[in-house]
C-alpha positions in Angstrom: 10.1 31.6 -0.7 9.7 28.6 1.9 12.3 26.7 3.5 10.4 23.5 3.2 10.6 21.7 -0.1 7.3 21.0 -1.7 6.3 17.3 -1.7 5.6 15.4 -5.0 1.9 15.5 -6.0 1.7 11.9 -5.4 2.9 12.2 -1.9 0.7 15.5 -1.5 -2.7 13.4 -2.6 -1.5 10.5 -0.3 -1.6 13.1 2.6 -4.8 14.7 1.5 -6.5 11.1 1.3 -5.0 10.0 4.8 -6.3 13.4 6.2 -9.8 13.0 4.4 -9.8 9.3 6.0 -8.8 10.7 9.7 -5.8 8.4 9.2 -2.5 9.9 11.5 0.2 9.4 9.5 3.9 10.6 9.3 5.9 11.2 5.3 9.6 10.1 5.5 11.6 11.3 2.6 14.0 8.3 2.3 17.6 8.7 1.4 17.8 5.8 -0.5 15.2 4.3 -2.9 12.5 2.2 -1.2 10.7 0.6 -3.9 11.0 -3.4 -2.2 9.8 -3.8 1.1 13.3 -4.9 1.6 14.9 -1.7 0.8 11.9 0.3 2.7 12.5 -1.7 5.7 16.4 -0.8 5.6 15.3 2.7 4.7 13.6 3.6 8.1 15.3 0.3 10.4 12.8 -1.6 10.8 11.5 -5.3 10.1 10.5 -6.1 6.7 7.4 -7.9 8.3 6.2 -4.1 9.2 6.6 -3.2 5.3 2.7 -2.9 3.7 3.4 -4.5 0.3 0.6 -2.3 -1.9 -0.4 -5.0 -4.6 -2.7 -4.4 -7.3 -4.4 -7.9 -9.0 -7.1 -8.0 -11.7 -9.7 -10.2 -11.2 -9.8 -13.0 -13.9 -13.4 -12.7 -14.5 -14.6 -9.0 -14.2 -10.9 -7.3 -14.9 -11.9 -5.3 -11.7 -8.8 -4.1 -9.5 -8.2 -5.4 -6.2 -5.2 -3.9 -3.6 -3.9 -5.8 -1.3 -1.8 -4.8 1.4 0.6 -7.7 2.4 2.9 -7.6 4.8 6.1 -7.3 3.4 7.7 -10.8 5.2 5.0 -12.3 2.8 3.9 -13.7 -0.5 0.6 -14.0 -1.6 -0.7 -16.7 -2.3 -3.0 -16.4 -5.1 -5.4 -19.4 -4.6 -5.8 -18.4 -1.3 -6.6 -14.6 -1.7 -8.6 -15.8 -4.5 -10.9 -17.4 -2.3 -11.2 -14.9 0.0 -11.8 -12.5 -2.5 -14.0 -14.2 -4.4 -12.9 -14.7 -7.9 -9.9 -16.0 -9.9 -6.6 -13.4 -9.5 -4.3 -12.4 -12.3 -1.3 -10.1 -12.1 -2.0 -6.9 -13.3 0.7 -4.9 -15.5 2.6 -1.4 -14.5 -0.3 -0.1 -17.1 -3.2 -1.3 -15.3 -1.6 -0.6 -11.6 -1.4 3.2 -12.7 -4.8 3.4 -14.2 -6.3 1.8 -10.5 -4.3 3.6 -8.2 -2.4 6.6 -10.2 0.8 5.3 -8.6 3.5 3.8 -10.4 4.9 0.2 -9.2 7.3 0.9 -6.5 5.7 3.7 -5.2 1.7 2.1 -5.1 0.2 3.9 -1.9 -2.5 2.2 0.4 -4.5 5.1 -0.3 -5.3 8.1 -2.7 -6.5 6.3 -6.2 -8.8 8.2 -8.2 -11.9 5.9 -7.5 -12.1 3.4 -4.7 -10.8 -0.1 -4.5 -12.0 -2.9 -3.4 -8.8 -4.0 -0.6 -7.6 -6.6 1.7 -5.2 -6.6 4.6 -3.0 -9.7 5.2 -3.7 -10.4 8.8 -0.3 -10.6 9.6 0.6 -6.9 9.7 -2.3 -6.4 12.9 0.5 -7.9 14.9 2.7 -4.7 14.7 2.2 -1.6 16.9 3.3 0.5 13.4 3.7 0.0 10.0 5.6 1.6 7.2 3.5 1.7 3.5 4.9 3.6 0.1 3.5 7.0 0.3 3.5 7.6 -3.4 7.0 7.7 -4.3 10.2 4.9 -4.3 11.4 7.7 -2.2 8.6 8.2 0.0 7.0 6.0 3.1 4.7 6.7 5.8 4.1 5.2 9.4 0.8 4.6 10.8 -1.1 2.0 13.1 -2.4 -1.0 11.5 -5.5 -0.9 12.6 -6.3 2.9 11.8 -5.0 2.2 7.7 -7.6 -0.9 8.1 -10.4 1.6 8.7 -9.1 3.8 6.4 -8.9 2.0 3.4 -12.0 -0.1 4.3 -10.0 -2.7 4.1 -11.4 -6.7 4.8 -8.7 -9.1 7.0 -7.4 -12.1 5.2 -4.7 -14.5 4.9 -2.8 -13.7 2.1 -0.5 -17.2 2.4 
């Protein structure tokens, strides 16, 4: 019997898909639920600006998923990510967030869906030394450079407001 308590599957193909990726990261079990970058922020004491907002659109014309990881001080604004991205956005429901990413709302990591995603960083979160992203769970977070999860998750700068 171990003394360390096992990890969540979710969390446990986060850290597989960070470690596939070369991506240094570091799993806080949270005390509290961190499903709002809000509450993730007040979770580990820092600014909600250093929050990655995981948020899954559908793209109007092909249906095909799209993450973006926002900083959590922002909003998106959907004409303008739309033109980045290249096609009209539409939210996407809890349904079709767990069938891109295998995460539920609240708990969406920037990493570890079942196929790859086509993503976008808000340029905004560059300006941090470290960030703080969902890590699978509402209970779950993980730190890492911003810069290192943008090479990871292959992910193209934008505005995002």
């Amino acid at each position: 019997m171990s003394d360390t308590p096992s990890r969540p599957d979710a969390v446990r193909r986060v850290e597989i898909a960070a470690l596939a990726r070369s991506l240094p990261i570091r799993v806080v079990e949270t005390a509290t639920i961190a499903r709002t970058a809000a509450e993730a922020a007040a979770a580990v004491s820092v600014e909600v600006g250093q929050i990655v907002k995981s948020l899954v659109f559908r793209g109007r014309d092909t249906g095909a998923p799209y993450l973006l990881l926002v900083s959590g001080a922002n909003r998106v604004d959907e004409a303008a990510a739309a033109g980045a991205i290249g096609e009209p956005l539409a939210r996407a429901d809890a349904e079709f967030v767990r069938r891109a990413t295998g995460f539920a709302i609240g708990g969406v990591a920037p990493l570890g869906a079942p196929e790859p995603l086509a993503t976008f960083m808000d340029r905004d979160l560059l300006g941090f030394p470290f960030v703080w992203a969902a890590a699978g769970t509402p209970f779950h977070v993980f730190e890492t450079v911003p810069e290192a999860l943008r090479i990871a998750c292959d992910a193209r700068v934008i505005d995002v407001r």
